[in-house]
Structure formats: C-alpha cells, structure tokens
Backbone as CSV, one residue per row, in Angstrom:
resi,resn,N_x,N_y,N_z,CA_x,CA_y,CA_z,C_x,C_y,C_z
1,UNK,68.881,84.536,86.145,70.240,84.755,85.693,70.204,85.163,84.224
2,UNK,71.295,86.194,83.819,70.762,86.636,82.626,72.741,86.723,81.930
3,UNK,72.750,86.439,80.883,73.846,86.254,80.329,74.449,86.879,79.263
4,UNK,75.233,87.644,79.005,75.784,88.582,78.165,76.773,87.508,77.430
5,UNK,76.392,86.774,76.080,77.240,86.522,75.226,77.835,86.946,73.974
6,UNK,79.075,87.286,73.599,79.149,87.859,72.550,79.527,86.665,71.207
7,UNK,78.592,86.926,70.118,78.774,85.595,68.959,79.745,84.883,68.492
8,UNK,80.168,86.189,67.829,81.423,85.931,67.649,82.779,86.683,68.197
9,UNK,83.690,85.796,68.240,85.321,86.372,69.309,86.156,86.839,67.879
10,UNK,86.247,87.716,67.334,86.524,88.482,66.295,88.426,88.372,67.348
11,UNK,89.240,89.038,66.464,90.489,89.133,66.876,90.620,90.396,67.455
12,UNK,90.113,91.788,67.240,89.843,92.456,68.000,89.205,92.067,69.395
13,UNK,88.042,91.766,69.609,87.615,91.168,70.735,88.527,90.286,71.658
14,UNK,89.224,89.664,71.110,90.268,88.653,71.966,91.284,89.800,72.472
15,UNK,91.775,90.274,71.744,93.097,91.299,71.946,92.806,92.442,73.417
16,UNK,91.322,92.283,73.348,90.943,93.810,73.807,91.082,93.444,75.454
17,UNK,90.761,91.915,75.782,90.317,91.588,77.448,89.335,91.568,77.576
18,UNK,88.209,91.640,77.166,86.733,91.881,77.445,86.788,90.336,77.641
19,UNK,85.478,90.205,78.483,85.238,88.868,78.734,84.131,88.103,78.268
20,UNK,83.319,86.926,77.966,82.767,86.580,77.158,81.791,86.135,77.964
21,UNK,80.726,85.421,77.993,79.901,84.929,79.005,79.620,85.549,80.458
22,UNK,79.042,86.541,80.455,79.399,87.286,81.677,77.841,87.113,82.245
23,UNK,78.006,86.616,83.596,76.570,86.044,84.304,76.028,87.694,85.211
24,UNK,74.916,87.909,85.113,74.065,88.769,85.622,72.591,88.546,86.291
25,UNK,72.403,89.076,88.057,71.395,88.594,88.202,70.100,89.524,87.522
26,UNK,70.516,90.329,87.498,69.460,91.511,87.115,69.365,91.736,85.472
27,UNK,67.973,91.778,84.968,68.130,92.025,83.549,68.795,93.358,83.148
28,UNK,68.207,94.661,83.597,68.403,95.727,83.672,69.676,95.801,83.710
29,UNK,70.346,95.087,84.598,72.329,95.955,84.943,73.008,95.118,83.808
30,UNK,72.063,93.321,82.936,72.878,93.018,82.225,72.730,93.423,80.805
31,UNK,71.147,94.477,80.880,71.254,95.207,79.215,72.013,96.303,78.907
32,UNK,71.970,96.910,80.318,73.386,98.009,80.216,74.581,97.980,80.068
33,UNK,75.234,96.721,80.729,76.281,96.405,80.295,76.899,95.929,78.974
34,UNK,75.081,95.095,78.081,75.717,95.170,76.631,75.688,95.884,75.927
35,UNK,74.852,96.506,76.374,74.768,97.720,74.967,76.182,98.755,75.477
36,UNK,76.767,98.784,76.997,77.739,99.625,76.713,78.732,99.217,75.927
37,UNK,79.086,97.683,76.136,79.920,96.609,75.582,79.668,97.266,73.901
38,UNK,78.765,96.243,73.628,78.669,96.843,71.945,78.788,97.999,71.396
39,UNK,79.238,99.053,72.419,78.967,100.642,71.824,80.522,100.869,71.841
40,UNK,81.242,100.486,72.865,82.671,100.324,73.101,83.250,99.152,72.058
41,UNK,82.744,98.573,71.639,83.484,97.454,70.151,82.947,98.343,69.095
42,UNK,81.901,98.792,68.839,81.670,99.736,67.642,82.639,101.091,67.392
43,UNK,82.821,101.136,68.364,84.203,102.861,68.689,85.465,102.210,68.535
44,UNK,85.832,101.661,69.233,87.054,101.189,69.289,87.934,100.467,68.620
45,UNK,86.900,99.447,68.471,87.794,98.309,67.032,87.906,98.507,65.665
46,UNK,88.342,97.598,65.042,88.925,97.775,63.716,88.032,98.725,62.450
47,UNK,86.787,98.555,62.772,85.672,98.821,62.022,85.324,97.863,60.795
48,UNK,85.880,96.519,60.848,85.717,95.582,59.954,84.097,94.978,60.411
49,UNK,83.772,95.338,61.639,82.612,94.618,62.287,81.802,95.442,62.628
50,UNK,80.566,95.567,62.832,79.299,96.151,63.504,78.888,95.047,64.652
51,UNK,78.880,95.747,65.585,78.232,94.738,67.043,76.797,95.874,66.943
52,UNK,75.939,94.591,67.689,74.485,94.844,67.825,74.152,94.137,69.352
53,UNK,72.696,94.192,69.816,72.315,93.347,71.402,71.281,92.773,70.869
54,UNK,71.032,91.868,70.744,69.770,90.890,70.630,69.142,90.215,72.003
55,UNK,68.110,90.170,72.576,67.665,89.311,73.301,67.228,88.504,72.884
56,UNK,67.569,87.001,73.814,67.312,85.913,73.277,66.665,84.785,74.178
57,UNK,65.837,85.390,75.240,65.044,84.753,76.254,65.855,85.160,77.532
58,UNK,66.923,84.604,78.134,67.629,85.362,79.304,69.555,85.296,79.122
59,UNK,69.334,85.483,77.364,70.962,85.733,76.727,70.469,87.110,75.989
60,UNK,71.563,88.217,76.174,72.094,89.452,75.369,72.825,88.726,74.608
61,UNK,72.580,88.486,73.438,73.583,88.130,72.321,73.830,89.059,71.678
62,UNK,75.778,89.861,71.586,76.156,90.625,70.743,76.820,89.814,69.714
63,UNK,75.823,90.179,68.659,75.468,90.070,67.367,76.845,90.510,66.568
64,UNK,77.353,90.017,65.546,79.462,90.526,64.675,78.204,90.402,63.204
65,UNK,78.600,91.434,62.688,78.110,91.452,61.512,79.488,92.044,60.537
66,UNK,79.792,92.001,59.273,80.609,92.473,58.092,79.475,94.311,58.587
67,UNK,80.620,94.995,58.493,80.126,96.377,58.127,80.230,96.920,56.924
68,UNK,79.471,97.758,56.427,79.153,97.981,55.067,80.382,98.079,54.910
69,UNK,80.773,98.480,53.599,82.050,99.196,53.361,81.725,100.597,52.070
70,UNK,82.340,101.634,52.647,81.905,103.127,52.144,82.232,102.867,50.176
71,UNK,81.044,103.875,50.086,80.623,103.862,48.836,78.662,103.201,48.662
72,UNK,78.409,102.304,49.569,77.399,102.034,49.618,77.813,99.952,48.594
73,UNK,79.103,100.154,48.618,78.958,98.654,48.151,78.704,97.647,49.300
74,UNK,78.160,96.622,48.418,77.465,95.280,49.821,78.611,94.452,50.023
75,UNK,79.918,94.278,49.399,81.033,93.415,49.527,80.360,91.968,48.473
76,UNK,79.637,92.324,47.895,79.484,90.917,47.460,80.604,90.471,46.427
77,UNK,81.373,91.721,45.536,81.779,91.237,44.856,81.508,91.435,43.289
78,UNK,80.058,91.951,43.038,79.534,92.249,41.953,79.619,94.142,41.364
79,UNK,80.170,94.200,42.553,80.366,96.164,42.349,81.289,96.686,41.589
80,UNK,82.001,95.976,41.554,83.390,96.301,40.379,84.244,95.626,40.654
C-alpha cells in the first residue's frame, strides 16, 4: 500500500477539493498521481507555495515550501 500525503493543507489546497491521504496499491499509479497532483498545485494556486514529491519508504510526501519571491530575494527580511 502506498500513500500520497500532502504536508501541508495550505488554504488553497483546502478550497480546491483535492483529497489528502489517498491509499494506492501500486507504486507506479501512486507516483503518477503525485507528481500530477503537485504539478496541478504548482499551476493553479496562489503561487505563495512550491509543491514538490518526496518518497518516504511507501509515503509520496508533497512537500509546501515559501516560493522564492521575484527579484531573487530569500524573504528573509534583510533585502531591503
């Protein structure tokens, strides 16, 4: 059994219907499904987030990261 979890439930993600924990017997049909997942939250949503697929023994964990923000600043705060 192989499990598609996504990390974090961002407010986009909630809004959208996608579902969270999604059970798969096959590895194959459940890496396709995340990476389509994560390619469809990278297009679609706010662009406050970057989704990624991590394997994590028999979990796809999509990965919520801060996305850069243009200019090349890191958001830390120290850029101006």
């Amino acid at each position: 059994m192989y499990t598609i979890t996504v990390e974090k439930e961002c407010g986009c993600f909630r809004k959208s219907g996608m579902k969270n924990n999604i059970a798969f017997q096959d590895k194959d049909a459940a890496l396709m499904e995340a990476m389509r997942l994560s390619n469809e939250m990278n297009e679609t949503f706010c662009q406050k987030h970057e989704f990624r697929v991590q394997e994590e023994g028999n979990t796809l964990l999509i990965g919520v990261a801060e996305r850069p923000r243009e200019g090349g600043c890191c958001g830390g705060g120290h850029c101006g």
